[in-house]
Structures are given as C-alpha cells and as structure tokens.
Residue frames relative to the residue before (quaternion, step in Angstrom):
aa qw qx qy qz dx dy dz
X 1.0000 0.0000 0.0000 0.0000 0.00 0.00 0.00
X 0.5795 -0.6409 0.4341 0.2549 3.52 -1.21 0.71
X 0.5734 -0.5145 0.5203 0.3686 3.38 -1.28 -0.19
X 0.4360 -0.4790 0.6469 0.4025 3.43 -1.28 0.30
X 0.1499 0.6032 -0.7824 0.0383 3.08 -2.48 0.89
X 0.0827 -0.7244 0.6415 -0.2385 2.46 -1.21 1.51
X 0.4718 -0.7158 0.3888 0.3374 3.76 -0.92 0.84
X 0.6827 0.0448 -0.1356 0.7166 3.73 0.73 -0.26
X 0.1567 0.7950 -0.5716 0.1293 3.12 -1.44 1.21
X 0.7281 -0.6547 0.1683 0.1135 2.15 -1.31 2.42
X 0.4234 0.8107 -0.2570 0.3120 3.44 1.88 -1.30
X 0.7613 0.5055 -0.0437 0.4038 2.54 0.52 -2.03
X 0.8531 0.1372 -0.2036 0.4604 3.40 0.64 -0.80
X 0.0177 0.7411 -0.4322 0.5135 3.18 1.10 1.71
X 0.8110 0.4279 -0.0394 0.3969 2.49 -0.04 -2.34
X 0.5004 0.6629 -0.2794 0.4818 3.80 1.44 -1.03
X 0.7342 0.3929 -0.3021 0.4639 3.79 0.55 -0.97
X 0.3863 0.6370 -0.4931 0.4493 3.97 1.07 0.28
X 0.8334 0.1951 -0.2745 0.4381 3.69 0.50 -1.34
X 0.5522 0.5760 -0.4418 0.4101 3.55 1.10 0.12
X 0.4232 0.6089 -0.5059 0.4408 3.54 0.90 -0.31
X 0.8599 0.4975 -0.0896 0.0712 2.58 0.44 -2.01
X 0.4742 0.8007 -0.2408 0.2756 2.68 1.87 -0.02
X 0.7594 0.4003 -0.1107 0.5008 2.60 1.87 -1.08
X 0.6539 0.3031 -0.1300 0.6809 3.35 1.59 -1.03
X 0.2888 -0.8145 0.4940 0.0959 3.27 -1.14 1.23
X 0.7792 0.2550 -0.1069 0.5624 4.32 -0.54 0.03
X 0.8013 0.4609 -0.2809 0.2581 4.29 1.10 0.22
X 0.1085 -0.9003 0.4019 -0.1269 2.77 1.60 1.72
X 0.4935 0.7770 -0.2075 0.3311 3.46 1.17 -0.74
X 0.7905 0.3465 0.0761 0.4993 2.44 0.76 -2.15
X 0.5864 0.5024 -0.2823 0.5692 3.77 1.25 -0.10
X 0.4507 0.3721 -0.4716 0.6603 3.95 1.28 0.30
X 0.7572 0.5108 -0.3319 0.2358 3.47 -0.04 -0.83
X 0.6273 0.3642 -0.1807 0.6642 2.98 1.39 -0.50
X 0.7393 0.2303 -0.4656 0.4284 3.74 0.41 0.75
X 0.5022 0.6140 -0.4876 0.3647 3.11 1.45 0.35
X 0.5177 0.5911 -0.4153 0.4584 3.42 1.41 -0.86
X 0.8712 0.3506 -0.2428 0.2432 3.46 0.33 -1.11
X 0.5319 0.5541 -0.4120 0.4902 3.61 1.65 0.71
X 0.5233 0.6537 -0.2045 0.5070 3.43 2.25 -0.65
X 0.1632 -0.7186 0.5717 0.3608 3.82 1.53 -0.74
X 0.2441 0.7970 -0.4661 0.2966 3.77 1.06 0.97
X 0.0595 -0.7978 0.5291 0.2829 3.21 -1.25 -0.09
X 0.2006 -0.7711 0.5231 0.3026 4.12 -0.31 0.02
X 0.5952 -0.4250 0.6716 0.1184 2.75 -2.40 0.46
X 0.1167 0.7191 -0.6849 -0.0095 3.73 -0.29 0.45
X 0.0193 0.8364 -0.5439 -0.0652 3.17 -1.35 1.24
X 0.3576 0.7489 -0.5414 0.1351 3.86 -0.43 0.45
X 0.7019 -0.4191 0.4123 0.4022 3.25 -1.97 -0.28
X 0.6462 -0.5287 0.3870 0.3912 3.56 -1.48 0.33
X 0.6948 0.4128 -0.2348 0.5401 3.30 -1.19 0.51
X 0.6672 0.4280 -0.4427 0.4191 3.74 0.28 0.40
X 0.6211 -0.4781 0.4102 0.4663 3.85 0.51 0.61
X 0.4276 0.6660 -0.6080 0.0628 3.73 -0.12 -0.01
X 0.7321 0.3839 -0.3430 0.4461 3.88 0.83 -0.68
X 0.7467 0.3667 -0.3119 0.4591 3.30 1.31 0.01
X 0.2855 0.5198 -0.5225 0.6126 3.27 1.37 1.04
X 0.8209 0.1878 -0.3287 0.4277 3.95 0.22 -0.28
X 0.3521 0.6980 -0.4616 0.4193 3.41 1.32 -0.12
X 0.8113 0.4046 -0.1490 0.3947 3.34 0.37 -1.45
X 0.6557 0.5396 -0.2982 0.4359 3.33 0.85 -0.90
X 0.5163 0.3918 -0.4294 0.6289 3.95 1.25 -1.11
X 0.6870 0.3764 -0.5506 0.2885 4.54 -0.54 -0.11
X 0.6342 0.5687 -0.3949 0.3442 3.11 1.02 -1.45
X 0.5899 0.6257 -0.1637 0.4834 3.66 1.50 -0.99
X 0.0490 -0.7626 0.6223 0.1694 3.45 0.73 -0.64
X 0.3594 0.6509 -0.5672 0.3542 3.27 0.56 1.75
X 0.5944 -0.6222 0.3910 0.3265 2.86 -1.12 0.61
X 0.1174 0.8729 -0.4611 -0.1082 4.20 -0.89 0.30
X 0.1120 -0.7587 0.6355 0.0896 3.36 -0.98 0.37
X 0.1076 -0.7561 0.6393 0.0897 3.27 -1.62 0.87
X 0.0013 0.7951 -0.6026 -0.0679 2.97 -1.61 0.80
X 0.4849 -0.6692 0.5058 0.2473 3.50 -1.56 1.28
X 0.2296 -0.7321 0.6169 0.1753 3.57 -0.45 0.86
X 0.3414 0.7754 -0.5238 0.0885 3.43 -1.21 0.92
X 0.7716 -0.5030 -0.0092 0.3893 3.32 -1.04 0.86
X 0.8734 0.1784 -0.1554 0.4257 3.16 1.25 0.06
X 0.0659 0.6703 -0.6167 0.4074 2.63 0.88 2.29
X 0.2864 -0.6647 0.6836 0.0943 3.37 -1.77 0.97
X 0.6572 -0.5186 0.4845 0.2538 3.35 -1.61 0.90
X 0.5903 0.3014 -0.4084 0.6277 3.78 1.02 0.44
X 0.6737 0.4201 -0.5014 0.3439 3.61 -0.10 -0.16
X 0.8147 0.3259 -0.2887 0.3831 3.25 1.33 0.18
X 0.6257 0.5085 -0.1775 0.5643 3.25 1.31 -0.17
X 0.4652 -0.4430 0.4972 0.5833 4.47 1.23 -0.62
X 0.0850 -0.7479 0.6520 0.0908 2.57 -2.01 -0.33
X 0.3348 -0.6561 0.5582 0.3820 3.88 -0.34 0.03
X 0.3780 -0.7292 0.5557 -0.1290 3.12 -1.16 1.71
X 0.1077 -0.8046 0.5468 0.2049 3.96 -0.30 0.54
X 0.2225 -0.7625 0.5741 0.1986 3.19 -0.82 1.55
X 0.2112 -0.7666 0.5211 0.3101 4.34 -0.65 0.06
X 0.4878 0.4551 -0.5766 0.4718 3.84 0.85 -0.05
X 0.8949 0.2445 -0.2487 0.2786 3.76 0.32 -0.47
X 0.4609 -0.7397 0.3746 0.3162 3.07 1.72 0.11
X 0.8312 0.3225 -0.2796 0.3564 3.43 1.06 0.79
X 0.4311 -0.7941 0.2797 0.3246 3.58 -0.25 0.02
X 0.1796 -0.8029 0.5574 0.1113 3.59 -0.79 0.97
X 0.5620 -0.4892 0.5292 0.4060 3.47 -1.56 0.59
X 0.1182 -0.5769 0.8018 0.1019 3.52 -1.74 0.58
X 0.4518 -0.6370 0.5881 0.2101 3.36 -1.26 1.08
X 0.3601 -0.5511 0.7261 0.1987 3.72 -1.55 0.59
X 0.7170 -0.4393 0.4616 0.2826 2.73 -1.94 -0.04
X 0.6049 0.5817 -0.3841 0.3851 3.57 1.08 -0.05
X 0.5602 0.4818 -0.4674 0.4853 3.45 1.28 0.14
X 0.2865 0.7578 -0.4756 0.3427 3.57 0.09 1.15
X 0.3750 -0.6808 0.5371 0.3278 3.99 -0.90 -0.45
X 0.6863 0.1936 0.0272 0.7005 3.18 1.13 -0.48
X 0.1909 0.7651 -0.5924 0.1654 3.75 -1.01 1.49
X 0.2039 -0.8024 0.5590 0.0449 3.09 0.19 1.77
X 0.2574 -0.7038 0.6490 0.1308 3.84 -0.57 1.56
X 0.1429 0.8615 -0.4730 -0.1171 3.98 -0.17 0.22
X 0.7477 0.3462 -0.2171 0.5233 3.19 -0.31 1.35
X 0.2511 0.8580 -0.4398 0.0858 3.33 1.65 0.04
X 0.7303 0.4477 -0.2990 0.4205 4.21 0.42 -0.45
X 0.4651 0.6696 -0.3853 0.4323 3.62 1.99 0.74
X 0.6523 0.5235 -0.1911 0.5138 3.52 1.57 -1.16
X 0.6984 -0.5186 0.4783 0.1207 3.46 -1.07 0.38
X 0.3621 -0.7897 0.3348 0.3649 3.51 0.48 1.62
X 0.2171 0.7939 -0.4263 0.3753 4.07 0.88 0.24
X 0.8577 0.0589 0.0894 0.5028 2.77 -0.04 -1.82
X 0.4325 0.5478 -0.5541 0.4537 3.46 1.26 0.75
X 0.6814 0.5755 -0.2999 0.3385 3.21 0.66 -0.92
X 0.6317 0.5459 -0.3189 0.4486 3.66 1.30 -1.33
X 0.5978 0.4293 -0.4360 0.5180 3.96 1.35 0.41
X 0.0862 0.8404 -0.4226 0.3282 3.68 1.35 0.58
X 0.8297 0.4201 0.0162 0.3672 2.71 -0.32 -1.99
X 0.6964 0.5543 -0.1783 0.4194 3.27 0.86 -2.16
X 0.7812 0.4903 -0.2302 0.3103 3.29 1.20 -1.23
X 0.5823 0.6416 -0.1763 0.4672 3.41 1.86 -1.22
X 0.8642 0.0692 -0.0018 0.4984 3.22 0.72 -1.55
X 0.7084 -0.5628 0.3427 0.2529 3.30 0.90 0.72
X 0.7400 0.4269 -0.1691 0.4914 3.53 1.31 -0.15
X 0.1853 -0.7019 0.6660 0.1714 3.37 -1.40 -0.26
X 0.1499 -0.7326 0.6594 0.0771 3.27 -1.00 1.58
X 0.2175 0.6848 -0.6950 0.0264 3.51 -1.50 0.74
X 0.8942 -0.2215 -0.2448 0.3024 2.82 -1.06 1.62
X 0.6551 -0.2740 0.0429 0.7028 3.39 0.77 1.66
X 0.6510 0.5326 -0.4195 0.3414 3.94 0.03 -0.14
X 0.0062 -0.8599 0.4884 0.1483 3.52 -0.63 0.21
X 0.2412 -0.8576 0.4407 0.1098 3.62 -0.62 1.14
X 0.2270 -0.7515 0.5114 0.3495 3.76 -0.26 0.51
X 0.5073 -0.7008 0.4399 0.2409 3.36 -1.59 0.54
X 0.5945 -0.3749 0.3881 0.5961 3.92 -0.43 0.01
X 0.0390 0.7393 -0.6588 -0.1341 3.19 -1.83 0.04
X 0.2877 -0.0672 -0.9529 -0.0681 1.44 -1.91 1.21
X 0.1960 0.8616 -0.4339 -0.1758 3.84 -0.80 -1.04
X 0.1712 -0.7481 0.6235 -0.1494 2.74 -0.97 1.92
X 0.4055 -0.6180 0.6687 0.0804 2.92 -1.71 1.47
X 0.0543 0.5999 -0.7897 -0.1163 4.29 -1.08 0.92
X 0.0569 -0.7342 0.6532 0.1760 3.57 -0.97 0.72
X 0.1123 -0.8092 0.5233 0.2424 3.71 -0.81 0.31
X 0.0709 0.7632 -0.6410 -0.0404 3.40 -1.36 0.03
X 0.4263 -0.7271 0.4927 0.2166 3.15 -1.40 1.06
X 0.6627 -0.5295 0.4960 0.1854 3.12 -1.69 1.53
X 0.8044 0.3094 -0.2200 0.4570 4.18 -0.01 -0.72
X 0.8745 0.1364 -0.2370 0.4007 3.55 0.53 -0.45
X 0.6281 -0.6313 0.4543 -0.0232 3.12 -1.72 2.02
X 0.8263 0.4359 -0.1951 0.2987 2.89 0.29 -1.55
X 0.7950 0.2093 -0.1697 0.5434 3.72 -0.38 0.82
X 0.5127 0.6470 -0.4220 0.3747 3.42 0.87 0.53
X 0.0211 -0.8081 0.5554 0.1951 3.46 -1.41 -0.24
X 0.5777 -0.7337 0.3012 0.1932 2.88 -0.26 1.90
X 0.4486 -0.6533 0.3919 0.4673 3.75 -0.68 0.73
X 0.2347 -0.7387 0.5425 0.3240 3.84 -0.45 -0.55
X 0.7690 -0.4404 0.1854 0.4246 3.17 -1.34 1.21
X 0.8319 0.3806 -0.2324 0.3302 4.06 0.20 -0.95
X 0.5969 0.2197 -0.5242 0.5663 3.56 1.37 0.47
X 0.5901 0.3351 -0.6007 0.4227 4.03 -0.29 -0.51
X 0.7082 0.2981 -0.5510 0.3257 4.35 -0.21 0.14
X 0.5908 0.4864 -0.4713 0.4384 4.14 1.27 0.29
X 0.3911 0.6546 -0.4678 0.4468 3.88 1.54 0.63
X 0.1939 -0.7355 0.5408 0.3592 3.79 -0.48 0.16
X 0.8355 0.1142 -0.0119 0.5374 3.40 0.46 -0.97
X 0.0529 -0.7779 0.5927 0.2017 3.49 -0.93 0.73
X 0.1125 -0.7422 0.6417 0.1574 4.07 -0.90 0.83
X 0.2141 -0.6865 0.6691 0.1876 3.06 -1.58 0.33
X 0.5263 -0.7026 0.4552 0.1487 3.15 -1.24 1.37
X 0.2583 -0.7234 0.6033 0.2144 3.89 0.19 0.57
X 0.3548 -0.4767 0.6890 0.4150 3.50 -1.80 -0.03
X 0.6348 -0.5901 0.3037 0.3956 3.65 -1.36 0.40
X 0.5699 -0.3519 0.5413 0.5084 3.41 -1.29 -1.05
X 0.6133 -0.5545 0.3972 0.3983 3.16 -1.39 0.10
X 0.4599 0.4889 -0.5454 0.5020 3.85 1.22 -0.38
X 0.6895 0.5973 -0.3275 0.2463 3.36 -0.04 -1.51
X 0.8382 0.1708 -0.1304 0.5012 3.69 0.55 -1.01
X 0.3509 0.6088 -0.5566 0.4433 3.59 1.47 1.19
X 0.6277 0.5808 -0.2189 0.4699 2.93 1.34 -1.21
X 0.7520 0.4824 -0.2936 0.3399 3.17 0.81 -0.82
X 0.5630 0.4797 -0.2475 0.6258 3.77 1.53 -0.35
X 0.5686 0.4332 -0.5287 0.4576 3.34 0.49 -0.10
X 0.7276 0.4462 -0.3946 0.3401 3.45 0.40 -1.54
X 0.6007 0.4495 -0.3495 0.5612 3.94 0.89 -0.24
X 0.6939 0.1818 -0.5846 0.3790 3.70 -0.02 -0.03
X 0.3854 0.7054 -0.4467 0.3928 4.03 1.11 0.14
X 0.5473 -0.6365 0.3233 0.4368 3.36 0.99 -1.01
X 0.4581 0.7528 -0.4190 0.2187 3.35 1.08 -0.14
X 0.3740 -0.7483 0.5417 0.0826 3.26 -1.06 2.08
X 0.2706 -0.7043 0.6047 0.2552 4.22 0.02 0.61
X 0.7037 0.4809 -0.3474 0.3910 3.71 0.75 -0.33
X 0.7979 0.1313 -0.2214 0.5450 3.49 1.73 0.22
X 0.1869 -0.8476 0.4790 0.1310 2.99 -0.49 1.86
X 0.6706 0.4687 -0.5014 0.2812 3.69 0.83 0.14
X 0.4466 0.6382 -0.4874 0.3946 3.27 1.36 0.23
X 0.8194 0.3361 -0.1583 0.4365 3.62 0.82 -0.80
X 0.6107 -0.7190 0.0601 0.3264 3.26 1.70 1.34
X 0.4385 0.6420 -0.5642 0.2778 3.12 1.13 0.23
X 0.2233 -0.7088 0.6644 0.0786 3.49 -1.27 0.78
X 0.5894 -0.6192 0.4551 0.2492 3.21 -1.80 0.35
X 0.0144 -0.9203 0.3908 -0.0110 3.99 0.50 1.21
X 0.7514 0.2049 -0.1364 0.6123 3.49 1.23 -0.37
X 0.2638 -0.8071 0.5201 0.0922 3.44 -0.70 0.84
X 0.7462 -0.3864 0.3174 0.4394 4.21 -1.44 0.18
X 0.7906 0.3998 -0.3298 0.3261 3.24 1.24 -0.84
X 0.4529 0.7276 -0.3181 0.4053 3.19 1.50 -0.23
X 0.5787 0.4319 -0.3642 0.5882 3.69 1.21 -0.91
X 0.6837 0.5563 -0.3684 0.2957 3.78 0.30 -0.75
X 0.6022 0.4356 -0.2004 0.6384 3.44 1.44 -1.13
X 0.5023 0.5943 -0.3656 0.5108 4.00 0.84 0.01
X 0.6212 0.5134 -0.1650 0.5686 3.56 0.75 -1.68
X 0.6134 0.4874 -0.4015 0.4743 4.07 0.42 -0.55
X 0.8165 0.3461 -0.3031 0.3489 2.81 -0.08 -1.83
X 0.3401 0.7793 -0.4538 0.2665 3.81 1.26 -0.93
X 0.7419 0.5026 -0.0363 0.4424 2.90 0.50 -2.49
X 0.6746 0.1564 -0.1995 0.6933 4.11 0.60 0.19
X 0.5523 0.3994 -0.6587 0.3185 3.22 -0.17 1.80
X 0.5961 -0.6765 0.2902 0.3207 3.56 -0.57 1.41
X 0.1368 0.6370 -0.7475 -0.1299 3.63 -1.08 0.10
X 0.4906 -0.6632 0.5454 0.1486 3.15 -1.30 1.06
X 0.5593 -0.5738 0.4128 0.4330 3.77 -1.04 -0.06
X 0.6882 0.2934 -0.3974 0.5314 3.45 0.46 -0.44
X 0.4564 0.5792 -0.5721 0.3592 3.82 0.20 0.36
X 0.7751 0.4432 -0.1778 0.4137 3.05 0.83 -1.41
X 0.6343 0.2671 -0.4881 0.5368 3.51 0.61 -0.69
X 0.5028 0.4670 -0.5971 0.4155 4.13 0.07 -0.27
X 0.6219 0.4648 -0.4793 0.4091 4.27 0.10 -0.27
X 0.7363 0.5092 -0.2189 0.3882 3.07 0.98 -1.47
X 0.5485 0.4924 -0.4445 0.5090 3.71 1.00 -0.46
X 0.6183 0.6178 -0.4152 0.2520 3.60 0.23 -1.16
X 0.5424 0.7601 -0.0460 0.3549 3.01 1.70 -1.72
X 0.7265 0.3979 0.1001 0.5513 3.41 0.91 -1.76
X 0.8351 0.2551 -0.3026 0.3820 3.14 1.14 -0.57
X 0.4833 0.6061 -0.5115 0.3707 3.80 2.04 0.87
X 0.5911 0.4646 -0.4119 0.5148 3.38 1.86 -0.12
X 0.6528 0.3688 -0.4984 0.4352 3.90 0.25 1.16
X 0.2329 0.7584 -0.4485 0.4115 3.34 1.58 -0.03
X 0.2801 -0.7519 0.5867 0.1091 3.57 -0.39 1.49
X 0.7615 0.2910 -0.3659 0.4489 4.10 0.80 0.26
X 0.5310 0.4826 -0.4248 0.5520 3.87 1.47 0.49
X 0.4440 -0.6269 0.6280 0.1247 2.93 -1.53 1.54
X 0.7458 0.1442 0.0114 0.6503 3.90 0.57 -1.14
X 0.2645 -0.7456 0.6086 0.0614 3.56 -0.75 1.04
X 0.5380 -0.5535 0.4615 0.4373 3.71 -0.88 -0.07
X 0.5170 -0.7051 0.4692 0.1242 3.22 -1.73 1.50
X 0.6741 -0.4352 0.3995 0.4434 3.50 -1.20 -0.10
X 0.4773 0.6991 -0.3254 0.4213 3.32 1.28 -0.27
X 0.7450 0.5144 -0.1406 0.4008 2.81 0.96 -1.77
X 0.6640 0.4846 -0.2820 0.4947 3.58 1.14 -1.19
X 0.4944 0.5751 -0.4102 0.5065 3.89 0.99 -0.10
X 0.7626 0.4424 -0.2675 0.3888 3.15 0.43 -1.61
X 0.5609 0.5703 -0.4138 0.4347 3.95 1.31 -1.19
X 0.5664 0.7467 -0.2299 0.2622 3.36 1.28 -1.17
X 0.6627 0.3027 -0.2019 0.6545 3.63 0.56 -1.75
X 0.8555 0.2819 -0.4116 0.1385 3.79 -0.12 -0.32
X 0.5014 0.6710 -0.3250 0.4390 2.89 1.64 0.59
X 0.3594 0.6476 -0.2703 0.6151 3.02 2.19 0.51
X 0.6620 0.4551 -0.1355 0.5799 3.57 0.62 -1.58
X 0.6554 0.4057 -0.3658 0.5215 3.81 0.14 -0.99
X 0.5862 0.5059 -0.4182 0.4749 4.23 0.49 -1.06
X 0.7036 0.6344 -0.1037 0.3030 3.39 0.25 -1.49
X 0.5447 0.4600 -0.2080 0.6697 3.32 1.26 -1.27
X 0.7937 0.4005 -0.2760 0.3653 3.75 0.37 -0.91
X 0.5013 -0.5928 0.4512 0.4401 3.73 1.41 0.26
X 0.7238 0.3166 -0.5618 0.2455 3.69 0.12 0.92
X 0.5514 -0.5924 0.4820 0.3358 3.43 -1.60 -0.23
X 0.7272 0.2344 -0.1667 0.6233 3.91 1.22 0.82
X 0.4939 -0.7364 0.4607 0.0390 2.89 -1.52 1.27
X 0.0996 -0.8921 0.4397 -0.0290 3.76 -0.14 1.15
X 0.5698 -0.6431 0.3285 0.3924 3.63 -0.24 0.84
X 0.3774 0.5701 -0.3102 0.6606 3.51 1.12 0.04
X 0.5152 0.4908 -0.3692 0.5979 3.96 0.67 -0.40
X 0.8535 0.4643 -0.1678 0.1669 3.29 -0.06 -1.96
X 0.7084 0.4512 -0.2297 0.4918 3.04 1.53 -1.42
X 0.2543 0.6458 -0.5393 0.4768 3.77 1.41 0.20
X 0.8927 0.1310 -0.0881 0.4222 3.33 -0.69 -1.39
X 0.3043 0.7403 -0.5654 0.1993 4.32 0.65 0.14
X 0.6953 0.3672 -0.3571 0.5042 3.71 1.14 -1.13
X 0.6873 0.4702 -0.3790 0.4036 3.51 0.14 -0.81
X 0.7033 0.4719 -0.3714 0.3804 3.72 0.65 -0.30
X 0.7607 0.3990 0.0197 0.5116 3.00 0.69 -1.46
X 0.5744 0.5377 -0.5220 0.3295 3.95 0.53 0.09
X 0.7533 0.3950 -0.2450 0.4654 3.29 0.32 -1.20
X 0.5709 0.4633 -0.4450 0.5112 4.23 1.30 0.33
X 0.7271 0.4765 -0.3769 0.3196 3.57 0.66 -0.15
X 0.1630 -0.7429 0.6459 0.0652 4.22 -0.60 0.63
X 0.6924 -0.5764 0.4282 -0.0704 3.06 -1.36 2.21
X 0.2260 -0.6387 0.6461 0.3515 3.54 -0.51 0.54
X 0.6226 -0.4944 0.4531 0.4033 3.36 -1.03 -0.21
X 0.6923 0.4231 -0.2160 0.5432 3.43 0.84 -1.55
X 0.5569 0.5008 -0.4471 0.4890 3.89 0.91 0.06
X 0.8393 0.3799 -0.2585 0.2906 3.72 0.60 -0.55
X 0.6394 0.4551 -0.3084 0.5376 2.95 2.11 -0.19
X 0.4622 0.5580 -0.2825 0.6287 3.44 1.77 1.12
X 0.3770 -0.8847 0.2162 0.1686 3.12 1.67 0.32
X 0.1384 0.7901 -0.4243 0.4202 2.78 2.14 1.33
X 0.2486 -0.8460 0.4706 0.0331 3.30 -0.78 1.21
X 0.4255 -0.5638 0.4132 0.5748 4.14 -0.45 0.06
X 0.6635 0.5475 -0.3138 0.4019 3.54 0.74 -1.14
X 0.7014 0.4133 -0.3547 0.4598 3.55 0.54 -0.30
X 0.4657 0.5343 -0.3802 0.5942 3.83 1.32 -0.10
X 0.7034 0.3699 -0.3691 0.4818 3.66 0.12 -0.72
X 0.8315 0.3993 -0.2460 0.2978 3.45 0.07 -0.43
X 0.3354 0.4533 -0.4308 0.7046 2.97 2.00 0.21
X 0.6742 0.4888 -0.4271 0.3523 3.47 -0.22 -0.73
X 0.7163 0.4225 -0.2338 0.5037 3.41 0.33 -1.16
X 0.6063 0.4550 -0.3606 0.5435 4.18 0.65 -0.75
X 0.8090 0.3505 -0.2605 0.3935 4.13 1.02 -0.01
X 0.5243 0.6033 -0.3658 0.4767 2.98 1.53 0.16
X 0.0407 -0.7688 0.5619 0.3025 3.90 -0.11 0.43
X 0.6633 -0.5220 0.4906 0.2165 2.77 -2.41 1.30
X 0.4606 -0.5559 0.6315 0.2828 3.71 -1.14 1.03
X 0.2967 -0.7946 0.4206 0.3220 3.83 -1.13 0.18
C-alpha cells in the first residue's frame, strides 16, 4: 500500500512539535508521540514519573507549540469537585445564579498529582473526561475540543494518596512513564540552565507555535481511513483475552481496552507515513495501553512478578497474523 498524500499535511506538522518540545524538554521524544497520539485518539494519558523530570513542562510546551489553550491544576486533599469542573455562583444584584467555568474548560488540563485528591473529586473528571461535558445542576455543558486530560502522579510516594481505581485509570488511553534522562540528556539539560534557560518562558527559549487545533482535526480524519485488516484485529483482540488468562493477572484488559490498543495503533501507523496498520503497529503501543488496565495478583507481586513482564509473555504467545 502507498503512502498518504495530501497537499498540506497535518503529519508533517506533527512531526514539527518534536523539535519545539525540544527546545525546552530535552531526551522525551517518546513521551511527546504519546501525547499526540492521545490527541488524534480523542484519548487522554496517565503520565507517571519522579519529580524533576520535565513533565509539566513537557505539556506546557506542547499546549504553545499547539497554540492550545491550557490549564493546570494541583490536586489535593482538599480540593472539591467544583474547583474543578465550575460551579453555579449566586449573583445578588440579580438575584440569580450563573455557571462559573473551572479549569476543565480548556484543551489541554494538566491534572498534576491526581492520586493526592480524594476519589470525589477524581471522579467529578469522569464524566468531563468520557463524555466531554460538565453536568451542573441538571444542565450539561460541552467542553472545548479538542480536550485532553495528562494527569500525573508520582511512582515512589504512598503515603497520602488515593490510588486511582480500576474504572477511571481504564477511561485513560495511554499511560507513559516519564524516565529520568541519560547522562547526555541531563548534561544537556544543566547546561541549558547554567546558559540561562527560564522554564517559565517558553518563548524566550524559542519554542514557537507550529501546528495548530486544526491540524489535529485533519490528523483525526486521515487516522479514521487507515486500514486494519481482520487478522490484525482479531490478533489485538487475542493479545487482549489472553492478559485475562494470564495465571498472575487478577483483572485482564477489557473490550475497552482492545478498542483503545486499536485506534492507537492507527495513529502510531499514521504518524509513521502509512495508510495500514501492521502488528508491528500493535506491539508498539501494548505497554502504554494496556499497563496501567491490568491488576496484579497479590502473590504475583510479592514474587516480584511485574505487569511488564506479563505483557511480554503475553505478546511472545500470541501468534503474529502474516
């Protein structure tokens, strides 16, 4: 099959928001597909890592390079399901009440710190995230589009948290984990700070705005008319079925999940300049879909059985369609 062609393409200026990133965030090339796969996927991600690895300024940059709009919010224990979603406000010169918007009316809402707040007001991003809206008080408001939720949370510390639960981390499409760099990478990075670089201004440090809302939208088309053959698909769908016989997974991945492995194994083809999805597509995106959908026996983790080491058994047992 051929390449896609096309007279302005969206691809291409995609592909642009790599070296803008990069201006600011050095060695997470990775993690900057992942986040435009989400947004061609109408996805949202999980970003996990340790402080101090660029993660809000990985989305900082990506909403300029985007000339999207963004909003952050610090989740903690005493946040309220309106401080993130609006509320209805009594006005007294008019004797009535109006809707104030939250931060979730946005294109780009970095949740940071999501497993600090109080499954409540995790949950009141449910709704916002699934269907794109915000009910308050029987009304329902739609949200900008695109809009994507990156929530982050750190990997080492427990204490005071509140673990997602099993039915919002499966409404995440893709979870990435943010690595600390290499050692080039975070020379580079200290140089670029004893140089002067201010992380609180990216147009000082040159990142520009190179790919625009409409570009993801024309992106999202072409997505949608890349082929997946049948034996691709039922080969997704085994993969699927076979972490929920996995003798060390308590909760295997859902039909959800095998949908979700699906469209971004579309977006990931696509990004690569073809017009069809190849199993070689799939196992790309298996960890990032499917880790953060699968739940540990217990006696598997205190056996030092890992999710990642299940997938990859999984995948080595699934045979490859030709």
């Amino acid at each position: 099959m051929n390449d896609m062609t096309m007279d302005h393409d969206p691809r291409a200026a995609l592909g642009e928001l790599r070296t803008e990133i990069g201006k600011a965030v050095v060695g997470q090339d990775q993690a900057v597909t992942g986040l435009a796969i989400a947004l061609l996927c109408h996805g949202h991600v999980l970003m996990e890592g340790v402080p101090g690895v660029a993660k809000t300024l990985l989305v900082r940059a990506l909403s300029h390079a985007l000339g999207a709009r963004f909003t952050r919010v610090q989740f903690t224990p005493d946040l309220m399901p309106g401080d993130v979603t609006g509320s209805l406000i009594y006005d007294a010169r008019t004797a009535a009440f109006s809707f104030r918007e939250g931060p979730v009316f946005t294109n780009i809402l970095l949740a940071d710190e999501i497993n600090r707040t109080p499954p409540k007001t995790q949950a009141a991003l449910l709704e916002a995230m699934e269907d794109r809206q915000v009910t308050i008080d029987g009304l329902s408001r739609a949200l900008p589009d695109p809009f994507l939720v990156i929530a982050t949370q750190n990997p080492v510390e427990y204490e005071g948290t509140y673990p997602l639960p099993e039915a919002q981390l499966d409404r995440f499409l893709l979870k990435i984990t943010v690595p600390i760099p290499d050692r080039d990478a975070e020379t580079a990075i200290v140089r670029r700070h004893a140089d002067g670089f201010n992380p609180r201004d990216l147009a000082a440090a040159g990142v520009s705005t190179v790919a625009s809302l409409a570009d993801i939208a024309a992106g999202r088309e072409q997505v949608a008319r890349v082929e997946i053959s049948d034996d691709v698909v039922a080969y997704i769908v085994d993969i699927c079925r076979a972490t929920r016989a996995a003798p060390s997974v308590a909760l295997g991945a859902s039909p959800r999940a095998a949908a979700a492995l699906m469209a971004t194994s579309r977006a990931w083809a696509w990004m690569r300049g073809r017009d069809f999805v190849s199993p070689d597509d799939v196992k790309a995106l298996v960890g990032w879909v499917l880790s953060h959908r699968i739940q540990m026996r217990p006696e598997a983790e205190l056996e030092g059985v890992t999710t990642q080491s299940v997938l990859a058994s999984v995948v080595a047992s699934v045979p490859v369609p030709r």
